[in-house]
DRENZAKE-853861 format. One record per atom (N, C-alpha, C): x, y, z. Coordinates in steps of 0.1 Angstrom, whole numbers, padded with zeros to 4 digits, always signed. Example, Ala and Ser with C-alpha at 12.3 -4.5 7.8 and 13.67 -1.06 7.14 Angstrom:
2
+0132-0057+0078+0123-0045+0078+0132-0033+0078+0128-0022+0071+0137-0011+0071+0129+0000+0079
***
This chain:
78
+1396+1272+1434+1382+1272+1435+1377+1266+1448+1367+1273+1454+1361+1265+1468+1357+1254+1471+1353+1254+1457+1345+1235+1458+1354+1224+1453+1367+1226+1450+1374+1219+1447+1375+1203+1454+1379+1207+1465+1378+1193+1475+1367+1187+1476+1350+1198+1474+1342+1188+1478+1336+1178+1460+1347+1187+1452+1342+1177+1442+1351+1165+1445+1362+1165+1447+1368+1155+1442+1366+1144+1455+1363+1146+1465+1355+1138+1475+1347+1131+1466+1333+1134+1459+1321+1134+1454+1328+1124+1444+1339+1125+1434+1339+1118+1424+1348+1107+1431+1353+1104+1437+1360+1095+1444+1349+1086+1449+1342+1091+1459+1330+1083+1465+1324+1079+1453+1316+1084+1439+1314+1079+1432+1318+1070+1427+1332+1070+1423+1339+1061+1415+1337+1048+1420+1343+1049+1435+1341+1034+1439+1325+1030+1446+1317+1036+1443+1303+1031+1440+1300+1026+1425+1306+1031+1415+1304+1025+1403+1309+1011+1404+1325+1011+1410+1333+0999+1411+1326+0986+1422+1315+0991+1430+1310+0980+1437+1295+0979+1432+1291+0985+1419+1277+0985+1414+1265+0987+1419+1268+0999+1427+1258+1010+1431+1257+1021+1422+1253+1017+1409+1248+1028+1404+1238+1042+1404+1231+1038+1410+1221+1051+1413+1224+1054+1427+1234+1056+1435+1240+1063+1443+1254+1070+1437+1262+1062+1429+1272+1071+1421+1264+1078+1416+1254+1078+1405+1252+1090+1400+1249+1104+1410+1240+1096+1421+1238+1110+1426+1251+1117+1433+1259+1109+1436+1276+1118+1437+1277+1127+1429+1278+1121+1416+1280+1130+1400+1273+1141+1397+1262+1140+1403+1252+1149+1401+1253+1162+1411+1259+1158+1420+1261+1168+1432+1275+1173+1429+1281+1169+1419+1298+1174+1418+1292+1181+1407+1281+1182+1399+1279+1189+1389+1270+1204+1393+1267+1202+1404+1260+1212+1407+1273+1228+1410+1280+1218+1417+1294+1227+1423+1297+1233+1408+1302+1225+1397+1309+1227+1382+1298+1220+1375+1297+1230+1366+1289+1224+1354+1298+1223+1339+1309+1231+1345+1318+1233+1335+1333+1221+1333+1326+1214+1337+1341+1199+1339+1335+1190+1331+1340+1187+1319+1338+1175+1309+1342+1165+1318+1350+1166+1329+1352+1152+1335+1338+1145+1345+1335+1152+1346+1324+1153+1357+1309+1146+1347+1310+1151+1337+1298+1151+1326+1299+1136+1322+1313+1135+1321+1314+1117+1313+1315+1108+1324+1316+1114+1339+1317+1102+1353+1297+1102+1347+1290+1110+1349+1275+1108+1347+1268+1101+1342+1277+1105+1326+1273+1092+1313+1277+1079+1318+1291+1080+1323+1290+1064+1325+1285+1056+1337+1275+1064+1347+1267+1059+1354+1253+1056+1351+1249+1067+1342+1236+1067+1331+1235+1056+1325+1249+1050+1317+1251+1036+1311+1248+1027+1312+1256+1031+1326+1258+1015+1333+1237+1005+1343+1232+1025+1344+1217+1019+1345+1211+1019+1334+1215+1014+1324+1211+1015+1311+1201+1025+1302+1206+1037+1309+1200+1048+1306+1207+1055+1294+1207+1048+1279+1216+1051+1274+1218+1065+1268+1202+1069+1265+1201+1082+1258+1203+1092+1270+1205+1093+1276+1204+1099+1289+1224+1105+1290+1226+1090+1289+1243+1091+1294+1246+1097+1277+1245+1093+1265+1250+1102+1248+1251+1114+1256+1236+1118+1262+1236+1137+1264+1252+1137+1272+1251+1134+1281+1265+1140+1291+1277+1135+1284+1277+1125+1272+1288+1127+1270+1289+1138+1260+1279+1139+1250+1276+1152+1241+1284+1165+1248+1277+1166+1260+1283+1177+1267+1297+1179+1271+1300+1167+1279+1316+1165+1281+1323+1169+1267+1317+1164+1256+1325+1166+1238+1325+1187+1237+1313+1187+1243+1310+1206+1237+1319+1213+1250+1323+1211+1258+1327+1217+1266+1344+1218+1263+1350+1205+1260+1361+1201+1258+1365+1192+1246+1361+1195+1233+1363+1189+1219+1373+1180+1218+1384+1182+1226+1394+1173+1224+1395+1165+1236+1386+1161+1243+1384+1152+1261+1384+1138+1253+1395+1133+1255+1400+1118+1249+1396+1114+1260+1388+1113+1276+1382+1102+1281+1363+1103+1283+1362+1108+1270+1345+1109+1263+1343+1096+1261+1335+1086+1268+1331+1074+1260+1324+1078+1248
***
């Protein structure tokens, strides 16, 4: 897939914005790796757990809801 690289760029830069508690710049990583795939439970539950972490709780349930519908058995669904 073409956008391969620039997701996983997106979720990496994400990640370690979560890990230095820049939450509302990870999300907008997540949010731009979602635009590429809408179709990646992984991508759905990096969201939720940035939605979380700004205590946006009902907000992050949906994306993990989604990560669950997309992929019923995604054992890293918070």
């Amino acid at each position: 897939m073409l956008f391969v690289g620039q997701i996983e760029e997106l979720v990496k830069k994400g990640q370690t914005l979560l890990n230095e508690g820049k939450f509302d710049e990870a999300l907008g990583c997540f949010e731009q790796a979602l635009l590429l795939n809408q179709n990646d439970p992984d991508l759905w539950n990096y969201k939720g757990v940035a939605l979380r972490s700004l205590g946006r709780y009902e907000e992050s349930m949906d994306c993990f809801n989604k990560s669950l519908k997309i992929d019923p058995r995604d054992k890293h669904a918070s």
